[in-house]
DSSP file (Angstrom, degrees, kcal/mol; ACC not computed):
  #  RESIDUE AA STRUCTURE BP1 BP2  ACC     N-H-->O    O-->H-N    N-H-->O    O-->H-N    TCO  KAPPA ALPHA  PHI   PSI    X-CA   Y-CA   Z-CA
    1    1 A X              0   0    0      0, 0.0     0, 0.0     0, 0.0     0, 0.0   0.000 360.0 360.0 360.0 125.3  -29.2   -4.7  -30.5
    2    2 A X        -     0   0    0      1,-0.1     2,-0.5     0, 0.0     0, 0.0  -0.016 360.0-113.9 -57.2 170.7  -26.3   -6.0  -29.4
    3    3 A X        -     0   0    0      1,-0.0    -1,-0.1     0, 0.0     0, 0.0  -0.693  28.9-118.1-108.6 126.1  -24.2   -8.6  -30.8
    4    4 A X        -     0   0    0     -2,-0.5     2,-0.3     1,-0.0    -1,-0.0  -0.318  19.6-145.7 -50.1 162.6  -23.6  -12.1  -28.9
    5    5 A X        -     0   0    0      2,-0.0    31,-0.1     0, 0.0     2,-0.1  -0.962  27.2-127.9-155.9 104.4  -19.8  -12.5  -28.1
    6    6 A X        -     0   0    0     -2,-0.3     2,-0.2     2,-0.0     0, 0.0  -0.216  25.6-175.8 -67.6 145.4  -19.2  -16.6  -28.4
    7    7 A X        +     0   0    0      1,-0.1    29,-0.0    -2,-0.1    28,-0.0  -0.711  16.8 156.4-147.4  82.2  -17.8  -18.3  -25.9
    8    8 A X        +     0   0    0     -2,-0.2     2,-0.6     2,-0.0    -1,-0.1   0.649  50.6  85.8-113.2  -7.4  -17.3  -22.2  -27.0
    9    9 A X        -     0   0    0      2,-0.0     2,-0.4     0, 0.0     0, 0.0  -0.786  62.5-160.0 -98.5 144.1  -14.3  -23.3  -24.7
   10   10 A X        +     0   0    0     -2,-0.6     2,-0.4     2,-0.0    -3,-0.0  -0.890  16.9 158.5 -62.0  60.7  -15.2  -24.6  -21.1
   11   11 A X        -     0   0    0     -2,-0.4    -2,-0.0     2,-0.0     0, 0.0  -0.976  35.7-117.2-125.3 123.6  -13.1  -25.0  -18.0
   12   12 A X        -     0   0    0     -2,-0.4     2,-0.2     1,-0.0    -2,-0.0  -0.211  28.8-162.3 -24.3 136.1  -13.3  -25.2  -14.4
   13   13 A X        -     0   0    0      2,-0.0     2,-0.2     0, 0.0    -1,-0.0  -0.641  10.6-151.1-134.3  86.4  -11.9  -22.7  -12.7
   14   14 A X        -     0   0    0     -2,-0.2     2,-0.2     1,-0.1    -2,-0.0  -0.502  21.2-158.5 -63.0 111.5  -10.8  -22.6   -8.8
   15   15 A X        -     0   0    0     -2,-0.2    -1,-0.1     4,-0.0     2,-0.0  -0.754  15.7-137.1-106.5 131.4  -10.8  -19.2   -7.3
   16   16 A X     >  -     0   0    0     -2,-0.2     4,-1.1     1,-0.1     3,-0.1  -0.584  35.8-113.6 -86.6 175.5   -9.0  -17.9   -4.2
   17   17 A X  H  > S+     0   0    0      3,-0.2     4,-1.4     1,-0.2    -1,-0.1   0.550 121.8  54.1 -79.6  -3.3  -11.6  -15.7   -2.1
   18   18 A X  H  > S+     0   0    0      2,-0.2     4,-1.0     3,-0.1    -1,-0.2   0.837 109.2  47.5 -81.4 -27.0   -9.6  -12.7   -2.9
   19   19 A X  H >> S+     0   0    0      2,-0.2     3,-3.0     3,-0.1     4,-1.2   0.972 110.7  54.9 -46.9-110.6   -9.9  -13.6   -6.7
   20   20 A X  H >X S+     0   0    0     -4,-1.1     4,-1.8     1,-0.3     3,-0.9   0.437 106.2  51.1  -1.6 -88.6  -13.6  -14.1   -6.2
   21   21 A X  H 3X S+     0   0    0     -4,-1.4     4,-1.7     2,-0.2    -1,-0.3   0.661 107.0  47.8  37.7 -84.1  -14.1  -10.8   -4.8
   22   22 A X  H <X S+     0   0    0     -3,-3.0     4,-2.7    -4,-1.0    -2,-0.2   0.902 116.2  46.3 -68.9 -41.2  -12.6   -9.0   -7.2
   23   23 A X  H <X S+     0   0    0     -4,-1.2     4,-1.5    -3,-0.9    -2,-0.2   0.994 110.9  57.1 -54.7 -62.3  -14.7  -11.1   -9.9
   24   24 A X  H  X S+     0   0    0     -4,-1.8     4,-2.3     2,-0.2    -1,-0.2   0.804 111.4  37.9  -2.6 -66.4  -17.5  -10.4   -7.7
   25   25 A X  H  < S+     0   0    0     -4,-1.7     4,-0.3     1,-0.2     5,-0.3   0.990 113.8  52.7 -61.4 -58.9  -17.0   -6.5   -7.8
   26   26 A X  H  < S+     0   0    0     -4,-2.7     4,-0.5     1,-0.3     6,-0.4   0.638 113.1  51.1 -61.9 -24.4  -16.1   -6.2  -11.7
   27   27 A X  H >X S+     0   0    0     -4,-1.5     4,-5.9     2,-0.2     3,-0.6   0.955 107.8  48.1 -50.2 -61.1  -19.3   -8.3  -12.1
   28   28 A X  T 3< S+     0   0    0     -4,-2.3    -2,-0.2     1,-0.3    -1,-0.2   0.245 118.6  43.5 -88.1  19.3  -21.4   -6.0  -10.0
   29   29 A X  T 34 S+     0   0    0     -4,-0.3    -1,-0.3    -3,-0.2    -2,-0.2   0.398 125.1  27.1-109.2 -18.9  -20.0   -3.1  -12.0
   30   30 A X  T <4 S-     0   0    0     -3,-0.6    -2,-0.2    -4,-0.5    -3,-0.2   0.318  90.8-139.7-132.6   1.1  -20.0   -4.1  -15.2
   31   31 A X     <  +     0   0    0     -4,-5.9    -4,-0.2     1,-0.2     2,-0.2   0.887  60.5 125.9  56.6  21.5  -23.1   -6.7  -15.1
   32   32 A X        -     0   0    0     -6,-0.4     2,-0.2    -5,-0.3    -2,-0.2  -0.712  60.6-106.4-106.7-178.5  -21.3   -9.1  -17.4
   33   33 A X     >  -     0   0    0     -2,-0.2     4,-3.0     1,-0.1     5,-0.4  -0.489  37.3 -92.9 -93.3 165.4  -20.7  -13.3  -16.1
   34   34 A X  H  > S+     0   0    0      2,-0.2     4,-2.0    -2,-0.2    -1,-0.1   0.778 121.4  52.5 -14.5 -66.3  -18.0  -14.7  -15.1
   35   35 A X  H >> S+     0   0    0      1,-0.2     4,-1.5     2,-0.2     3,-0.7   0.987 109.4  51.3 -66.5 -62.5  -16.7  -16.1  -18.2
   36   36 A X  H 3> S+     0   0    0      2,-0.2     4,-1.0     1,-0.2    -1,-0.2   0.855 110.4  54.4 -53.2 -26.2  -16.9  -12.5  -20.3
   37   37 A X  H 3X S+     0   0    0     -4,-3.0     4,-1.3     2,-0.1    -1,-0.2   0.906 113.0  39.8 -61.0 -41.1  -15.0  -11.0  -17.3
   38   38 A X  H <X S+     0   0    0     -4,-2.0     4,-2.3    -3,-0.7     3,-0.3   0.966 115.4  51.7 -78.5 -53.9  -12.3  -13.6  -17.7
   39   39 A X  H  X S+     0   0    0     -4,-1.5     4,-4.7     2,-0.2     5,-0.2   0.891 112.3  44.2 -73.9 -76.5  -12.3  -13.4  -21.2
   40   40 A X  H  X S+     0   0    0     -4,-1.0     4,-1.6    -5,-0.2    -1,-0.2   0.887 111.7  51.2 -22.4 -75.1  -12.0   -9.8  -21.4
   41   41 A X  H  < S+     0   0    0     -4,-1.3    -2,-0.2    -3,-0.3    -1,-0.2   0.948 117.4  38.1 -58.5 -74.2   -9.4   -9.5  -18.8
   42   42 A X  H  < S+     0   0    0     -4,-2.3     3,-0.3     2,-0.2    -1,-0.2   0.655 116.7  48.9 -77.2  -6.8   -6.9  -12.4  -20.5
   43   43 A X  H  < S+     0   0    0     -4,-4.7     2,-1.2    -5,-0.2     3,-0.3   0.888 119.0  42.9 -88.3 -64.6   -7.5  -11.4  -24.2
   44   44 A X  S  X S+     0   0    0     -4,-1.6     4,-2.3     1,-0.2    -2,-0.2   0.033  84.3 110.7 142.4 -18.6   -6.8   -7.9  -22.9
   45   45 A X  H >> S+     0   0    0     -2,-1.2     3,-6.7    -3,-0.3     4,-2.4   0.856  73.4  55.4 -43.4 -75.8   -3.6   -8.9  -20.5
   46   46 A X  H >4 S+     0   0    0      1,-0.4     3,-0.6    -3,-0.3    -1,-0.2   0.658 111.2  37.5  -6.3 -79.8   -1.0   -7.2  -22.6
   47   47 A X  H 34 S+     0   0    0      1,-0.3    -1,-0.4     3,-0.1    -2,-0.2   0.760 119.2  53.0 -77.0 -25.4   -2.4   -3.5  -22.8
   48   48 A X  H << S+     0   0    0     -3,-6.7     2,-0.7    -4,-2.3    -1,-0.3   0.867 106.5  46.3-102.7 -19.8   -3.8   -3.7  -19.1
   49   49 A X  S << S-     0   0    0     -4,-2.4    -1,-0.2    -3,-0.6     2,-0.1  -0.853  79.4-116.0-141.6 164.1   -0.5   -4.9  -17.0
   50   50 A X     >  -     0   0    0     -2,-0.7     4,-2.4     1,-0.1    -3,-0.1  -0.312  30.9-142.4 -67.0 122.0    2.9   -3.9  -16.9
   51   51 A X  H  > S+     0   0    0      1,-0.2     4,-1.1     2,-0.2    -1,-0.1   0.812 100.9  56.8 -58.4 -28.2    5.0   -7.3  -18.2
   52   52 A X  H  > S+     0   0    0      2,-0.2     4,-1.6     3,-0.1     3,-0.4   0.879 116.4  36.7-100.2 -47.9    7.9   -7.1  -15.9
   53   53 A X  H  > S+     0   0    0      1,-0.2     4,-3.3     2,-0.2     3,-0.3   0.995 112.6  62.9 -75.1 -36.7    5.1   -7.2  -12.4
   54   54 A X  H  X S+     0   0    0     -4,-2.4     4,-1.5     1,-0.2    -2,-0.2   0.775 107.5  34.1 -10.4 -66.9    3.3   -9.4  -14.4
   55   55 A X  H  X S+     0   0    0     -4,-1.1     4,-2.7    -3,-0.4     5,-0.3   0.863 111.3  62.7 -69.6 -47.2    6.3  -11.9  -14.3
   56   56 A X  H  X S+     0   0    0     -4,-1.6     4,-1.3    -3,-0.3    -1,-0.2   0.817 102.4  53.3 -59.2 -44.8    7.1  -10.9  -10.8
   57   57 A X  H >X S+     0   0    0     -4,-3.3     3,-2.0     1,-0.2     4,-0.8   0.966 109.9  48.2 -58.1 -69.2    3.4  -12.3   -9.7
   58   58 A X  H 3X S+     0   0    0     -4,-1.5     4,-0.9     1,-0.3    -2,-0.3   0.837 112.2  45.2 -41.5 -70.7    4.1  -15.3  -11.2
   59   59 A X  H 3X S+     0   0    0     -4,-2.7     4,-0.6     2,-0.2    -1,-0.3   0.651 116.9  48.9 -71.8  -8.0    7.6  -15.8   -9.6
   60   60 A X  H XX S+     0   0    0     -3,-2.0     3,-2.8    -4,-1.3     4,-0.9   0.765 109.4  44.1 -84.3 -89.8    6.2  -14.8   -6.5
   61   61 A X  H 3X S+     0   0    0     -4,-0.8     4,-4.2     1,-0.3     3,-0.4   0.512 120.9  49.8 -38.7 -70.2    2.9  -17.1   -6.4
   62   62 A X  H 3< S+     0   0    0     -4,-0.9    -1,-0.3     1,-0.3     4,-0.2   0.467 111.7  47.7 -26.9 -34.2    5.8  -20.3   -7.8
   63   63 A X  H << S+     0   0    0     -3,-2.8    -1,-0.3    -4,-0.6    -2,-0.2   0.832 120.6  36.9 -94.7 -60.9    8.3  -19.4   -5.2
   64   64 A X  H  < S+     0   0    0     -4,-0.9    -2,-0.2    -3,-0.4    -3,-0.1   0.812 137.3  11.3 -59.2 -36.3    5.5  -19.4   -2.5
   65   65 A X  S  < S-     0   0    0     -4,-4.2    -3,-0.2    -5,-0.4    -1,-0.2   0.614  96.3-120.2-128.9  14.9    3.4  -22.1   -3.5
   66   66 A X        -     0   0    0     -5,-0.4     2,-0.4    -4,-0.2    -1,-0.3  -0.358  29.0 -96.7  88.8 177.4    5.1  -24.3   -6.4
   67   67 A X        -     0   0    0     -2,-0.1    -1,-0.0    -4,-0.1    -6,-0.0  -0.996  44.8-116.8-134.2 152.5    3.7  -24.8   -9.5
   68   68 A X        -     0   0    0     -2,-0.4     2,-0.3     1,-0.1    -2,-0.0  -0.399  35.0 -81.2 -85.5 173.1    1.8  -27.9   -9.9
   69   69 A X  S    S+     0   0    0      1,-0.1     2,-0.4     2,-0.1    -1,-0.1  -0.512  99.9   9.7 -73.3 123.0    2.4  -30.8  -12.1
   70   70 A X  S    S-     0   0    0     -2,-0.3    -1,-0.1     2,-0.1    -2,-0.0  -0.667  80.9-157.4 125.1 -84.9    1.8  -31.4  -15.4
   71   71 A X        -     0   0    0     -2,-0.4    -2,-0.1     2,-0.0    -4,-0.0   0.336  42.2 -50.3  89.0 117.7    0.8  -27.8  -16.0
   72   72 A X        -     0   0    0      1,-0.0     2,-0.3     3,-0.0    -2,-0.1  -0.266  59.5-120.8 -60.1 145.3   -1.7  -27.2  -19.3
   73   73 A X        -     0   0    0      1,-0.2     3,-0.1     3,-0.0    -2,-0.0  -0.741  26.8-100.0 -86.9 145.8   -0.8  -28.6  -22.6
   74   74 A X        -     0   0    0     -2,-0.3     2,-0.5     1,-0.2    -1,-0.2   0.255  48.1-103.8 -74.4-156.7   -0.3  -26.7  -25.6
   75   75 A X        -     0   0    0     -3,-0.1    -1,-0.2     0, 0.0     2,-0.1  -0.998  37.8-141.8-152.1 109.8   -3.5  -26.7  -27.9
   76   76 A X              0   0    0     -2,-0.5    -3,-0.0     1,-0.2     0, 0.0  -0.545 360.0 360.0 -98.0 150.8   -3.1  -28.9  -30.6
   77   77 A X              0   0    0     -2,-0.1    -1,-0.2     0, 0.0     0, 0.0   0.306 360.0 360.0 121.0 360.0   -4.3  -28.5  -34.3
């Protein structure tokens, strides 16, 4: 039997419909929810994408759309 994989932090999350989509697919291939897809994906960044396009998305998305204010806080304790 498999082993549960704990999942104790929360967040909203706001999806573009191309984002969504792609969550969508990776769901309906791999049968996990949402949150283990995401999970996966960001403990996992490193080893699955290249750092230098990595950065490049970011400076694109920032350049095009801002970044908003405020911006997450580190994670105290």
């Amino acid at each position: 039997m498999p082993k549960h994989y704990p999942l104790p932090r929360r967040f909203n999350a706001a999806l573009s419909e191309a984002a969504y989509d792609r969550l969508r697919a990776l769901n309906e291939k791999w049968s996990l929810s949402n949150n283990y897809l995401l999970t996966v994906l960001l403990e996992n960044l490193d080893s699955l994408a290249d750092a230098e396009k990595l950065d490049a998305a970011f400076a694109e998305f920032v350049e095009t759309y801002g970044a908003p204010n405020g911006g997450m806080t580190a994670r105290s304790g």
